[in-house]
KOLZA-509866 format. One record per residue (C-alpha): residue in one letter; residue number from 1; x, y, z. Coordinates in nm, 3 decimals. Layout:
BEGIN
SEBA  residuo  num     east    north       up
SEBA        a  NUM        X        Y        Z
...
//
This chain:
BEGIN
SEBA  residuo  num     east    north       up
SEBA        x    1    3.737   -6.636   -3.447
SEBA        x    2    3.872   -6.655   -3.799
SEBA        x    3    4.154   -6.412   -3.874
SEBA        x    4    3.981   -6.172   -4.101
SEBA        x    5    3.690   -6.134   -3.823
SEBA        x    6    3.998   -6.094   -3.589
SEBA        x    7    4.091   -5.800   -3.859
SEBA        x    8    3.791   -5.636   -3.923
SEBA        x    9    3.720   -5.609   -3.490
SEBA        x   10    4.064   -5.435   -3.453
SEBA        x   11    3.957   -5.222   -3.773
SEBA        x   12    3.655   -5.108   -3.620
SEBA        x   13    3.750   -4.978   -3.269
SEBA        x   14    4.095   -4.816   -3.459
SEBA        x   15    3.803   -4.584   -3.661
SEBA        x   16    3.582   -4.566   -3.388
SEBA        x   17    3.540   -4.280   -3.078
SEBA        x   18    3.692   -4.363   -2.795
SEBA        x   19    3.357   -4.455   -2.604
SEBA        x   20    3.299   -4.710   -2.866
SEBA        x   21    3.554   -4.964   -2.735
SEBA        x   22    3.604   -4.872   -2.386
SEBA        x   23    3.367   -5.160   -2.253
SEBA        x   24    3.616   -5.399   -2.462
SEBA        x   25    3.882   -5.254   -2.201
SEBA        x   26    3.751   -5.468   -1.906
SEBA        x   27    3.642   -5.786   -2.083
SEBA        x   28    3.818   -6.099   -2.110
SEBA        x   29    4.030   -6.128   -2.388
SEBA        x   30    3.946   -6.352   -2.657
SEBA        x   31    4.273   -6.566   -2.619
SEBA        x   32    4.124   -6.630   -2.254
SEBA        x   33    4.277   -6.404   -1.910
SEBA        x   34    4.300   -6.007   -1.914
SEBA        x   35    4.335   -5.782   -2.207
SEBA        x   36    4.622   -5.668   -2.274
SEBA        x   37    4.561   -5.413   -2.510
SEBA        x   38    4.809   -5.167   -2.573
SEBA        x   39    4.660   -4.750   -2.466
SEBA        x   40    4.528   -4.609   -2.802
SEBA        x   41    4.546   -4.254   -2.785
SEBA        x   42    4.226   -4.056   -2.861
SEBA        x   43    4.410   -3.731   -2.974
SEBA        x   44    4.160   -3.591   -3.263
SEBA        x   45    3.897   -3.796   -3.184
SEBA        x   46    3.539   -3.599   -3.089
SEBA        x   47    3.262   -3.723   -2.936
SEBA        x   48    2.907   -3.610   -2.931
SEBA        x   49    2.883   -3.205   -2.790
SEBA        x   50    2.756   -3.204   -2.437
SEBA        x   51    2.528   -2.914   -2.351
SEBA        x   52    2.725   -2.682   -2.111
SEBA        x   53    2.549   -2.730   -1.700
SEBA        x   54    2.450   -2.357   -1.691
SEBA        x   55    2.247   -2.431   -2.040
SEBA        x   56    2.088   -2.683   -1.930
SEBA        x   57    1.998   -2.563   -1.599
SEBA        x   58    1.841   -2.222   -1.773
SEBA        x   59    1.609   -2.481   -1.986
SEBA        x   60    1.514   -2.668   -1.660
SEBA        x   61    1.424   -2.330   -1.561
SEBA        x   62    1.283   -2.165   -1.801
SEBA        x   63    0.932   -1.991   -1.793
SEBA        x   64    1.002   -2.059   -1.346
SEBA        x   65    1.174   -1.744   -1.314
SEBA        x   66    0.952   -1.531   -1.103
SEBA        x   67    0.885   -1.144   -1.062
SEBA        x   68    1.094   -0.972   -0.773
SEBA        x   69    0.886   -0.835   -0.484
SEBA        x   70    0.759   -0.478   -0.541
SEBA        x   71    0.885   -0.322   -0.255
SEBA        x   72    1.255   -0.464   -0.310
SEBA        x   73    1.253   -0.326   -0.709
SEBA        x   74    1.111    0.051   -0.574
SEBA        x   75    1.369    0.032   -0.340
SEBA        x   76    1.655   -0.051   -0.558
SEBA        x   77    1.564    0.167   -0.848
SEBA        x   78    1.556    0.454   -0.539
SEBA        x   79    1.933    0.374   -0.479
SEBA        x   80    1.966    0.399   -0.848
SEBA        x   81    1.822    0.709   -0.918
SEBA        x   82    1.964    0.834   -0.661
SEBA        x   83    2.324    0.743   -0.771
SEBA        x   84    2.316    0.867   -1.120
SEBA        x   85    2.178    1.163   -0.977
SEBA        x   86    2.420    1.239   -0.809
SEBA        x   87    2.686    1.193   -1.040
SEBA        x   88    2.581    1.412   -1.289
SEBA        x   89    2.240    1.279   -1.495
SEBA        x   90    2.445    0.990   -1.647
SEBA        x   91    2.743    0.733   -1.585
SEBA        x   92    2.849    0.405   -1.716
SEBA        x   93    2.763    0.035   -1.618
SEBA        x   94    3.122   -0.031   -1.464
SEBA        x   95    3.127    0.336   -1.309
SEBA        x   96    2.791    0.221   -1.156
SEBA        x   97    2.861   -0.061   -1.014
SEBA        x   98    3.212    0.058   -0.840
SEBA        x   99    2.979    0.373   -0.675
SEBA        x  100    2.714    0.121   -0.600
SEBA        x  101    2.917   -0.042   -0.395
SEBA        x  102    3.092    0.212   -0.235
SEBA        x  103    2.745    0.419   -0.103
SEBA        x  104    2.558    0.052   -0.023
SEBA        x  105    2.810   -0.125    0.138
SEBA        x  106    2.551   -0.377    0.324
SEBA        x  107    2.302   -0.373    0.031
SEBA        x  108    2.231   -0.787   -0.009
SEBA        x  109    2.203   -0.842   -0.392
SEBA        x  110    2.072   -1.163   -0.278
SEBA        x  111    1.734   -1.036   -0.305
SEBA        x  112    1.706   -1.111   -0.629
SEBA        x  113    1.834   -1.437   -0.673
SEBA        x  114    1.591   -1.685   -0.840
SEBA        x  115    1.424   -1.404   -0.975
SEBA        x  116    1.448   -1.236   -1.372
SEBA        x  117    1.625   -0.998   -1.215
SEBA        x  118    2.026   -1.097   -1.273
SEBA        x  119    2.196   -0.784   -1.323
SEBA        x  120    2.174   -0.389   -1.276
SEBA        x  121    2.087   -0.394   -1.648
SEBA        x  122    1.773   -0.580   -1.673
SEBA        x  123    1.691   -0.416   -1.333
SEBA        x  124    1.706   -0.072   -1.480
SEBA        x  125    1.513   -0.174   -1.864
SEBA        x  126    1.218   -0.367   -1.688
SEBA        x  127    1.153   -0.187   -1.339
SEBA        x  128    1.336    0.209   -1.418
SEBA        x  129    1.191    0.316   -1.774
SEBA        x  130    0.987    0.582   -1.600
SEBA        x  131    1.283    0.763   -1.461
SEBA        x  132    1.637    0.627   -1.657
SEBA        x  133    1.719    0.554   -2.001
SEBA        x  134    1.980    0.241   -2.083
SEBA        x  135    2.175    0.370   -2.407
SEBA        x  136    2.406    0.070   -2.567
SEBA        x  137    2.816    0.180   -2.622
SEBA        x  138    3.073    0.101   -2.848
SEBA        x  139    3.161   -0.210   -2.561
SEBA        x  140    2.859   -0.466   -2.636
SEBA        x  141    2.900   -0.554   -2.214
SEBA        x  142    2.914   -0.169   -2.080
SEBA        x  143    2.567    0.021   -2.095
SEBA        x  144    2.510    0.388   -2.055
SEBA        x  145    2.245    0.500   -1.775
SEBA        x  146    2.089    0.817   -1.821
SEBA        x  147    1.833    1.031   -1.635
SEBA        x  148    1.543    1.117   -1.821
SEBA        x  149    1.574    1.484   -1.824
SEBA        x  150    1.955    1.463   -1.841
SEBA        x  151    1.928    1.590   -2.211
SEBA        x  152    1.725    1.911   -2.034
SEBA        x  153    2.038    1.939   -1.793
SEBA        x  154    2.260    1.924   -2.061
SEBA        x  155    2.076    2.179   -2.291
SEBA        x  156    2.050    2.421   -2.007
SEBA        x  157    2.458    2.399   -1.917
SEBA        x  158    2.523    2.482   -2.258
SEBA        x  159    2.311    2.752   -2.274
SEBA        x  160    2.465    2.879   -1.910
SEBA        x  161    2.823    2.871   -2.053
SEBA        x  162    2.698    3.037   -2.387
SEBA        x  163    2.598    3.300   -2.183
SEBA        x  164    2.871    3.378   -1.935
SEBA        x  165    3.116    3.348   -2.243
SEBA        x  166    2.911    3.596   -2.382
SEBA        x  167    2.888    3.838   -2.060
SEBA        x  168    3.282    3.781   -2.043
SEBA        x  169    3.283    3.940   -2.381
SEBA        x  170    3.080    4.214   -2.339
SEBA        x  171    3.332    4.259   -1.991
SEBA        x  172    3.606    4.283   -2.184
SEBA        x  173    3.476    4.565   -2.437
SEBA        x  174    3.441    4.820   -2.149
SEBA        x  175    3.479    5.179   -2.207
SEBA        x  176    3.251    5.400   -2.381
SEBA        x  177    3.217    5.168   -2.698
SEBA        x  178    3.125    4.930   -2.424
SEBA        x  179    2.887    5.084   -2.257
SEBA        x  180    2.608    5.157   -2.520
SEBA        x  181    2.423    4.870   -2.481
SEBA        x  182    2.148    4.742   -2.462
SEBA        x  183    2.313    4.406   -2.576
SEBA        x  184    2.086    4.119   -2.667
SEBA        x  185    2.228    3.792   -2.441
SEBA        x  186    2.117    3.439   -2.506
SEBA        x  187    1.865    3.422   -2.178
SEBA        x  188    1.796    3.831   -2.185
SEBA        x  189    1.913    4.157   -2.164
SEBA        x  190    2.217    4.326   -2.025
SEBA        x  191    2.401    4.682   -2.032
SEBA        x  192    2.744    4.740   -2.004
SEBA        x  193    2.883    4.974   -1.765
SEBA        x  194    2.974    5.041   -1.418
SEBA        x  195    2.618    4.899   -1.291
SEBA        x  196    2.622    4.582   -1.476
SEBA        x  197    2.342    4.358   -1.483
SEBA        x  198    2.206    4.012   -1.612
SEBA        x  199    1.797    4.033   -1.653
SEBA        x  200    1.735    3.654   -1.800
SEBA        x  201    1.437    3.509   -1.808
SEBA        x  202    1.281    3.340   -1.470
SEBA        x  203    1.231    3.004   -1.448
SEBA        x  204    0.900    2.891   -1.348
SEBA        x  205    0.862    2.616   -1.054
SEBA        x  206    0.681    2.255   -1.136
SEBA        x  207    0.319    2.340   -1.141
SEBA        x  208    0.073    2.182   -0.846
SEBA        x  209    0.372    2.069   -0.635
SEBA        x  210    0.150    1.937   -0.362
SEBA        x  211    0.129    1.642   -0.651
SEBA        x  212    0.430    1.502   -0.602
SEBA        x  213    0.449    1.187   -0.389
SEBA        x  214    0.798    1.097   -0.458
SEBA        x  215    1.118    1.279   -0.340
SEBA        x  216    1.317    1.188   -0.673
SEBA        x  217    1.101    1.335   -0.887
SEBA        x  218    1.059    1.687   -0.715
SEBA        x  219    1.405    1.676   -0.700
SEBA        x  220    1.457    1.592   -1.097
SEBA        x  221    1.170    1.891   -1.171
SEBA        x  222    1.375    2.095   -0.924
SEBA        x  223    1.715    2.073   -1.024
SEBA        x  224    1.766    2.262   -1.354
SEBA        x  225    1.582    2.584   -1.117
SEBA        x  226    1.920    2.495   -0.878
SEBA        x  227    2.119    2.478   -1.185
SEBA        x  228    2.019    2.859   -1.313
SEBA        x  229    2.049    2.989   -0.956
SEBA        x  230    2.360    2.880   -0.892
SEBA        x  231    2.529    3.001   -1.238
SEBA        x  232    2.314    3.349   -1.181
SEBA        x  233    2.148    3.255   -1.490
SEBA        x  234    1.832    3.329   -1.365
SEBA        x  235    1.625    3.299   -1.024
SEBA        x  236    1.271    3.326   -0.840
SEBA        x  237    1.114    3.481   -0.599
SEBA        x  238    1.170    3.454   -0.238
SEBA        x  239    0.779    3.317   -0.232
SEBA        x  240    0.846    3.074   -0.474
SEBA        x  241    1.178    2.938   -0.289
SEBA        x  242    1.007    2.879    0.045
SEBA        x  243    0.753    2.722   -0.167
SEBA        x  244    0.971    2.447   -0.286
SEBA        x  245    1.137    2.416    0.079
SEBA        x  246    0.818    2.364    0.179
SEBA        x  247    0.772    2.079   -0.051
SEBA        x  248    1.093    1.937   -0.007
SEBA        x  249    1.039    1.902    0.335
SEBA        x  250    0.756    1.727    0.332
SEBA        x  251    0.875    1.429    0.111
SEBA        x  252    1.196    1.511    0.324
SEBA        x  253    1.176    1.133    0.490
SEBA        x  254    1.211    0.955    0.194
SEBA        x  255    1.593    1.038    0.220
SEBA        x  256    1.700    0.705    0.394
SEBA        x  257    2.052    0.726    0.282
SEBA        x  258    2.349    0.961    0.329
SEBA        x  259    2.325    1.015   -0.045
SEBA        x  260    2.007    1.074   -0.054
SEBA        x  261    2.034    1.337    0.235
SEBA        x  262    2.326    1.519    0.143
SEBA        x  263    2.224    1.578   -0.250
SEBA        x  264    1.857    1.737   -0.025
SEBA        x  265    2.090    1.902    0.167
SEBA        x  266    2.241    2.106   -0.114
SEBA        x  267    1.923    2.216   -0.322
SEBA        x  268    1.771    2.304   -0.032
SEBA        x  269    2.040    2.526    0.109
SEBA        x  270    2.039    2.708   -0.280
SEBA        x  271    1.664    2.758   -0.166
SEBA        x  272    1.736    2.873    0.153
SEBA        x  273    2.020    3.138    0.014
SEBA        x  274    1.728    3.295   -0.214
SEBA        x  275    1.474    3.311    0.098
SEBA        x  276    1.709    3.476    0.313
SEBA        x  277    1.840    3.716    0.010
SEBA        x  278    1.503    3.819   -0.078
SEBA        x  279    1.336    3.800    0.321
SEBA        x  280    1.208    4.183    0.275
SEBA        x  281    0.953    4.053    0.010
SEBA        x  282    0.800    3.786    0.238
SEBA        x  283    0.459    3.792    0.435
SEBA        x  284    0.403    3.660    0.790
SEBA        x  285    0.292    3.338    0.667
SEBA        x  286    0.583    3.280    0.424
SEBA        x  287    0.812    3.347    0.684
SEBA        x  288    0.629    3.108    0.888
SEBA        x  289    0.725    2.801    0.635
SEBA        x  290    1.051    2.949    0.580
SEBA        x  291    1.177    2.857    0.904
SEBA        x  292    0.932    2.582    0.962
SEBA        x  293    1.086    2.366    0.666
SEBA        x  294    1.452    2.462    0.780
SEBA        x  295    1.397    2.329    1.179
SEBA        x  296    1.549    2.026    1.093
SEBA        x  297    1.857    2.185    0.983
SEBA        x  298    2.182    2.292    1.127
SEBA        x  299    2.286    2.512    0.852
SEBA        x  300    2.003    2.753    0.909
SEBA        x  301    2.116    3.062    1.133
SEBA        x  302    2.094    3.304    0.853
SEBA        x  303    1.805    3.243    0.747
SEBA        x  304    1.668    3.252    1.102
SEBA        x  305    1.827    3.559    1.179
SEBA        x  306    1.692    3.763    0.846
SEBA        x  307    1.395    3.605    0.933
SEBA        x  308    1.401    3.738    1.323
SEBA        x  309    1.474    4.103    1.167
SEBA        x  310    1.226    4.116    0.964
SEBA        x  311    0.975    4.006    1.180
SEBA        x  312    1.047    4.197    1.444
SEBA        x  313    0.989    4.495    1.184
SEBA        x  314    0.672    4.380    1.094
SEBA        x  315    0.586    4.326    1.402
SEBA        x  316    0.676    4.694    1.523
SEBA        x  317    0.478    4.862    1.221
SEBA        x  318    0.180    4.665    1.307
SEBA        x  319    0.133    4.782    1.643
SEBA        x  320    0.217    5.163    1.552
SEBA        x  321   -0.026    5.112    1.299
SEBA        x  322   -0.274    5.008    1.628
SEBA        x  323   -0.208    5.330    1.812
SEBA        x  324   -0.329    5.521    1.521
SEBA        x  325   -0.689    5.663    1.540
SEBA        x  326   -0.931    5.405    1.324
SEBA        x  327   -1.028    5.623    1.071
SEBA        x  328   -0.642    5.675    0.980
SEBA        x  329   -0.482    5.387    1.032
SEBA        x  330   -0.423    5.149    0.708
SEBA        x  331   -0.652    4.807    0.745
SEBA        x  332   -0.379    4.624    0.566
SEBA        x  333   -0.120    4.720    0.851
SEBA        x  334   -0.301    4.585    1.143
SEBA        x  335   -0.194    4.358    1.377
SEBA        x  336   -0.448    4.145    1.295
SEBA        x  337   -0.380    4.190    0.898
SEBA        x  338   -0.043    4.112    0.903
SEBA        x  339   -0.011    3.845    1.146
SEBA        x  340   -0.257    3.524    1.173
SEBA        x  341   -0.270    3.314    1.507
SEBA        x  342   -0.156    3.036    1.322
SEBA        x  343    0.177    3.203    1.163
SEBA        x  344    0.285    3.260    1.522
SEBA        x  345    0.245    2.938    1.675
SEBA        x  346    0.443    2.758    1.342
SEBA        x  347    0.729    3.061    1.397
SEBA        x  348    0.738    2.986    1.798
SEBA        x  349    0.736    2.611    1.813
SEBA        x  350    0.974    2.644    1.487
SEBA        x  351    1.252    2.861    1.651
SEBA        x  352    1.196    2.699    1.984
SEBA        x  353    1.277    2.300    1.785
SEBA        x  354    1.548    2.476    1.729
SEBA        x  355    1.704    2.580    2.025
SEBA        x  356    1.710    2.935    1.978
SEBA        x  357    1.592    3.140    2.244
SEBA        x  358    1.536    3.461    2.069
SEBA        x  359    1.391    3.634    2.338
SEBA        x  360    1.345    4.011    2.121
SEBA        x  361    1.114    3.812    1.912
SEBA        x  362    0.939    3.648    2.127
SEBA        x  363    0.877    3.980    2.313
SEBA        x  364    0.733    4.086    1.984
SEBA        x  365    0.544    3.824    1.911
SEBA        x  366    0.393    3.857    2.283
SEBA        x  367    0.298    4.183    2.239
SEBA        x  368    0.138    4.084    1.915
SEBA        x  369   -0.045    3.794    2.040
SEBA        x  370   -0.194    4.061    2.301
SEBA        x  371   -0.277    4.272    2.020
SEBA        x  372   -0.472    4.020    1.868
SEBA        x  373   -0.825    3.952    1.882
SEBA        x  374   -0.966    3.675    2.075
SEBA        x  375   -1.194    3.595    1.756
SEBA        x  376   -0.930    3.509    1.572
SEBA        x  377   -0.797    3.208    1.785
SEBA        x  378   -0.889    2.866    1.800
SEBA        x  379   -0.795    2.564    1.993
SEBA        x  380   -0.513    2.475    1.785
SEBA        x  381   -0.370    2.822    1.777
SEBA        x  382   -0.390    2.861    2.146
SEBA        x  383   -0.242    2.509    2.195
SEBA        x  384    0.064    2.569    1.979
SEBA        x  385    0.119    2.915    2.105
SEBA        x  386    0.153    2.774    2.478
SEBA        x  387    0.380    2.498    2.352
SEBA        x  388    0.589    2.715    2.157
SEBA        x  389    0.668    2.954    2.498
SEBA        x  390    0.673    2.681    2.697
SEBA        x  391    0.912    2.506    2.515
SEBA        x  392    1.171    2.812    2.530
SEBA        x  393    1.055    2.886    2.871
SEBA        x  394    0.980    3.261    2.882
SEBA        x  395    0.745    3.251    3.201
SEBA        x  396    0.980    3.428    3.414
SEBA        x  397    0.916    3.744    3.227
SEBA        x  398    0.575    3.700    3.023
SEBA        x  399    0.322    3.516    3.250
SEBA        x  400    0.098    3.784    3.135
SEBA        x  401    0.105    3.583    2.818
SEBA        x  402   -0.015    3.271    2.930
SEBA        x  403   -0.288    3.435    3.190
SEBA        x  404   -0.461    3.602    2.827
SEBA        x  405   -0.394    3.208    2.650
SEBA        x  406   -0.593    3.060    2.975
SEBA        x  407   -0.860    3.309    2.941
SEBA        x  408   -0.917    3.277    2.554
SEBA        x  409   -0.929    2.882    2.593
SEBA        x  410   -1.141    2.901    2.864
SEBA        x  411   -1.396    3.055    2.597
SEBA        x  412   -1.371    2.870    2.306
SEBA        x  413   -1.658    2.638    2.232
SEBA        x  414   -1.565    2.233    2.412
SEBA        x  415   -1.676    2.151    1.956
SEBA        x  416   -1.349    2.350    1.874
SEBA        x  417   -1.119    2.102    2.062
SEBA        x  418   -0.972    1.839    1.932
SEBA        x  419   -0.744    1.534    2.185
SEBA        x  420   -0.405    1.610    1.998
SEBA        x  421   -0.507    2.035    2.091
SEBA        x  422   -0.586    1.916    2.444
SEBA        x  423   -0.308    1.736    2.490
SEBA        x  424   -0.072    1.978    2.357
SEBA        x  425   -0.229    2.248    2.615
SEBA        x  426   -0.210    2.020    2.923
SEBA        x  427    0.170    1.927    2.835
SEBA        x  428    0.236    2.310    2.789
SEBA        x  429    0.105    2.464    3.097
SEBA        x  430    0.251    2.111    3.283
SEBA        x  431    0.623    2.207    3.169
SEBA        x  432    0.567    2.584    3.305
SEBA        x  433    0.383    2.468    3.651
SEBA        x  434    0.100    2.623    3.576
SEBA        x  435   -0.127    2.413    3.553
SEBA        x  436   -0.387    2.478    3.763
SEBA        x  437   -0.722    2.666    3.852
SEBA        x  438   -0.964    2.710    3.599
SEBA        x  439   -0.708    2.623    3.342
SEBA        x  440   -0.636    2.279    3.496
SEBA        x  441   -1.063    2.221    3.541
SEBA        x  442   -1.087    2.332    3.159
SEBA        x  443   -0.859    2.082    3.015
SEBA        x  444   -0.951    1.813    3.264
SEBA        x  445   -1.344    1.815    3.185
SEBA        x  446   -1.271    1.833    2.786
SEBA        x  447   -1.058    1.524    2.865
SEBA        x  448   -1.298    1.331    3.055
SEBA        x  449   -1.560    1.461    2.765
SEBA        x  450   -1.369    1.338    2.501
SEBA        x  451   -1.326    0.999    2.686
SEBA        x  452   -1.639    0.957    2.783
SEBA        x  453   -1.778    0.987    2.338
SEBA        x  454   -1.467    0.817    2.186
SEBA        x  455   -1.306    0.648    2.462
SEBA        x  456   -1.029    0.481    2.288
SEBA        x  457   -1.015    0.667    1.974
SEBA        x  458   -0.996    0.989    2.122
SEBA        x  459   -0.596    1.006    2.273
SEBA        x  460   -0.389    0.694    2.045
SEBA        x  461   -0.043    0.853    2.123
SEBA        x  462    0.054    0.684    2.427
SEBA        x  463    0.375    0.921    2.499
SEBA        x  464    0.086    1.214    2.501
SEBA        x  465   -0.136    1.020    2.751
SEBA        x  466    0.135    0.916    2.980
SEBA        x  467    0.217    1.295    2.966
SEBA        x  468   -0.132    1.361    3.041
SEBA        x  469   -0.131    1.196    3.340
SEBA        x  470    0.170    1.282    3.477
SEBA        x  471    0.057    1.606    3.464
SEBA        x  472   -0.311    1.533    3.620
SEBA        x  473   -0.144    1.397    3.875
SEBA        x  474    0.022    1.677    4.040
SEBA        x  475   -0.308    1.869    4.014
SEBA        x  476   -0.299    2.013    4.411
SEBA        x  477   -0.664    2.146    4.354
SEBA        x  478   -1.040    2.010    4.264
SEBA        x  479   -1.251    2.112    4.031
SEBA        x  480   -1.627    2.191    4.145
SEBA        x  481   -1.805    2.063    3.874
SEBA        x  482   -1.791    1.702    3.686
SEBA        x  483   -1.427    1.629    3.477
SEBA        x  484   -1.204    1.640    3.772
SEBA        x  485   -0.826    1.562    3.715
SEBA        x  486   -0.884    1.267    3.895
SEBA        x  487   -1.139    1.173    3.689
SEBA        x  488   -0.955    1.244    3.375
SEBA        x  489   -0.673    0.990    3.493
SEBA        x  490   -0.910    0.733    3.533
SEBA        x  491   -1.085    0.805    3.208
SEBA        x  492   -0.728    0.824    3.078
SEBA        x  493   -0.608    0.476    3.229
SEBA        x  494   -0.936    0.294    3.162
SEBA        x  495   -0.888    0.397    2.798
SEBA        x  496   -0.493    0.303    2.784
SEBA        x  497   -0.592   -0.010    2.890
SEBA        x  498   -0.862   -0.110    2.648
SEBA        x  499   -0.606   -0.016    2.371
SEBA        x  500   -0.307   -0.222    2.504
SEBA        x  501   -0.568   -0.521    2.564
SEBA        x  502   -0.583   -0.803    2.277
SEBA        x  503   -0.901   -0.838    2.105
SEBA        x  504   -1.181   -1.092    2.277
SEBA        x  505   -1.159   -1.448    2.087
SEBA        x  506   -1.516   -1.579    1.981
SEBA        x  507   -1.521   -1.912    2.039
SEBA        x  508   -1.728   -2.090    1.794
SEBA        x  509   -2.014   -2.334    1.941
SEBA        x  510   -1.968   -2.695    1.907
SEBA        x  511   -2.205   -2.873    1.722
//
C-alpha cells in the first residue's frame, strides 16, 4: 500500500462513527500479526437513533390491543363510582389511586393487562362517561374525576349555607323588630319569633323508582333528598321515605363492598329517621315495608318500636270500631279496612327475622287476624301468617290462632296453592308440632297433587323439600283418602331424585 493510500485509510476511520472501523479492530494488520492500534475515543461521535424497546413493542402491537371483558369494566367502574362517591362527588387522580388502594386491597389490576385499558384514566373516559366526568388540571399527568351530578350537589350546598346564614341573621334580629316577619328565605318562608320555623320547598323523589336496576344510580338520584334532610333544608313525607327504603332495599345486594355498604347504611338510616319521625301519618301497609326493608338492619329498634305503637293503636281502634252497631260504625275503620292479610304476614315474619318477640303486638295482630274475614285470605297469606308465629313461637298462649289458620286453609280452593305456599305451611306447623290431622292430610294431598302435574318443577328448593320430608316423616297419623304423608315423601324423593340425576346421553347410531 502506497503511503498516501496508507493516509487517506487512517483519514477515513479518524472522520468516521465508531461502528465504521470497528471490524478493522480484529483484522490482521497490514504490516502482517495483530493490530496494534492505539483506543480512539468516540467522545462526540453519534450514531444512527435507535427506536426506544417500549416504541417499538407498541408498533408490534398496535391495532392487537383488545377490549376488556364486560363484566371486569362494570365491575371496576362500580368500585369507582363508588369511591368518588364517597368522597364527596369529586377527587383527584393521585387522591384516587391512594383510596383505591386502601378500600381494594386484593383488587388484581392484572385484569387488564394486554388490554386498551392501561390506567384509571382511560378506564374512566372509555367505559364511565355515563356516570363520571374526567376534567384536565393545571398538572398535564393529574386528572380531575367528577360525578355527574356533582355540579347539582354543589349548587344545592350553596344554596343550604345561603340559607342557614340567612336564618342566623334573622336569629340574631330578635325582639319585636324581629319578629314581624314574614321574611322571604332563599328555599321559602319563615317568621321570627319564639315559634320559629323553616317552610322550604319539598323535594320531590326520582319518578318511577321501580326503574332503577342499578344501586349507584338510585343512590346518585337519592342523595341531594339526604343532603336537604340532613341540613333541615327541606324533607318528605313519611310515605315517600319508606318508599325509597323500599327501593333501596331491593337493589340492596349490589353492595359487595364495605364501602359500598356503609355509604347504604347512612342514607338509609336518614330515611329511616323521617319514617319513624313521621310514623303517625303511615297506613298498615306502609308500615308493613317500613320494617320489612329495615330487617336486615341492626340499627333499627326505633323505628320498630314507633312502628309497634302505632300499630298496636291501629289495631285497637279497628276492633272498637267492630263492636259498634253496622249502621254506625265508620267503613274506613274496620278491621278489615285498615289491615290487609298480607300487611300482617310481611309485619310478623319481619319482626320475627328480627328477633324481636313483641308479644303485645302479636296479641294484637292475633286478635286482628280473628277479626278478619276468611274471604280475604289466600294461600300465601295464610302461609306467611303461620311462619311468622311460628317463627317467634307464640303457641303456648295463641293456639287458637293457628286452629282458625288450619280451618281457613283447609277451605281455600287446591288452584290457590302454590309449592313455595305449601311448603312454607308444612315447615310452619312442623316447627310448632302441630302438624297433624286434617291439617297434616291437607298439605300432604296438595303435595302429592302438585307432584303428581309438575313433578320436578313443582318444589326446586332442595333445603324446602328436605324440610318437607322431615316433617312428613314424623306424621304419627294416616290420612283416609289418596295424598298420604307417606305418599308425599315418596312423591317428594322420586322428584329430588330426577332433579339431582344428569341428563340421559343420546347416543348417535353408527352408520
Amino acid at each position: 500500500m502506497s503511503w498516501w493510500g496508507l493516509s487517506a485509510l487512517l483519514l477515513t476511520l479518524l472522520i468516521s462513527p465508531a461502528s465504521a472501523f470497528a471490524p478493522f479492530l480484529h483484522l490482521p494488520s497490514v504490516f502482517g500479526g495483530r493490530a496494534t492500534m492505539p483506543a480512539i475515543s468516540t467522545r462526540g461521535l453519534r450514531s444512527a437513533p435507535t427506536p426506544p424497546l417500549c416504541a417499538m413493542t407498541m408498533a408490534a402491537n398496535k391495532g392487537k390491543w383488545r377490549d376488556p371483558p364486560k363484566e371486569i369494566v362494570d365491575d371496576a367502574v362500580d368500585r369507582a363510582v363508588t369511591l368518588v362517591r364517597a368522597c364527596g362527588g369529586s377527587m383527584d387522580s393521585l387522591a384516587f389511586g391512594a383510596a383505591w388502594k386502601a378500600a381494594y386491597p386484593t383488587y388484581d389490576r392484572d385484569v387488564f393487562k394486554g388490554t386498551s385499558v392501561t390506567s384509571f384514566n382511560k378506564l374512566l373516559q372509555k367505559y364511565a362517561q355515563d356516570e363520571l366526568l374526567v376534567e384536565s388540571t393545571p398538572k398535564k399527568e393529574v386528572k380531575l374525576y367528577k360525578l355527574k351530578n356533582a355540579q347539582e350537589r354543589e349548587r344545592l350546598e350553596q344554596s343550604i349555607q345561603q340559607t342557614m346564614r340567612t336564618i342566623e341573621f334573622l336569629g340574631e334580629l330578635g325582639g319585636p323588630a324581629g319578629a314581624t316577619g314574614p321574611w322571604t328565605l332563599p328555599g321559602g318562608l319563615s317568621r321570627i319569633g319564639p315559634q320559629t320555623t323553616l317552610k322550604t320547598d319539598r323535594l320531590a323523589l326520582p319518578p318511577d323508582m321501580a326503574k332503577y336496576t342499578k344501586l349507584s344510580g338510585l343512590v346518585d338520584a337519592l342523595e341531594p333528598i339526604v343532603l336537604a334532610i340532613e341540613n333541615h333544608v327541606s324533607s318528605i313525607s313519611a310515605k315517600e321515605a319508606v318508599t325509597a327504603l323500599h327501593h333501596l332495599k331491593r337493589l340492596s345486594w349490589q353492595a359487595q363492598y364495605q364501602v359500598q355498604r356503609n355509604q347504604l347504611d347512612s342514607i338509609m338510616g336518614v330515611f329511616a329517621q323521617v319514617a319513624e319521625n313521621k310514623m303517625d301519618n303511615l297506613s298498615t301497609k306502609s308500615i308493613a315495608l317500613l320494617v320489612s326493608a329495615l330487617s336486615n338492619k341492626d340499627a333499627s329498634e326505633g323505628v320498630y318500636n314507633a312502628a309497634s305503637e302505632k300499630l298496636q293503636q291501629l289495631a285497637n281502634d279497628a276492633l272498637e270500631c267492630e263492636k259498634m252497631p253496622v249502621g254506625v260504625r265508620n267503613a274506613n275503620s274496620t278491621v278489615a279496612a285498615v289491615f290487609s292479610t298480607q300487611a300482617v304476614a310481611v309485619i310478623v315474619n319481619s319482626y320475627a327475622k328480627t328477633k324481636r318477640r313483641d308479644e303485645k303486638l302479636l296479641r294484637s295482630l292475633s286478635m286482628v287476624i280473628m277479626a278478619l274475614p276468611t274471604s280475604n285470605f289466600d294461600a300465601q297469606a295464610v302461609a306467611g301468617i303461620a311462619n311468622g308465629y311460628a317463627s317467634v313461637d307464640v303457641r303456648p298462649y295463641d293456639k287458637t290462632l293457628f286452629d282458625r289458620i288450619s280451618t281457613i286453609a283447609r277451605q281455600l280452593s287446591p288452584a290457590g296453592w302454590t309449592p313455595y305456599a305449601v311448603g312454607l305451611a308444612v315447615s310452619a306447623y312442623d316447627k310448632i308440632e302441630a302438624l297433624e290431622g286434617d291439617m297434616l292430610c291437607r298439605l300432604s294431598q296438595l303435595t302429592v297433587a302438585m307432584l303428581k302435574a309438575q313433578r320436578s318443577k313443582a318444589f326446586t328448593d332442595p333445603n324446602l323439600m328436605a324440610d318437607m320430608m322431615l316433617a312428613f316423616s314424623k306424621a304419627t297419623c294416616e290420612c283416609p283418602d289418596a295424598g298420604t304423608p307417606s305418599e308425599a315423601i315418596c312423591a317428594l324423593v322420586d322428584s329430588f331424585i330426577v332433579q339431582i340425576s344428569p341428563p340421559p346421553t343420546v347416543k348417535k347410531a353408527e352408520k
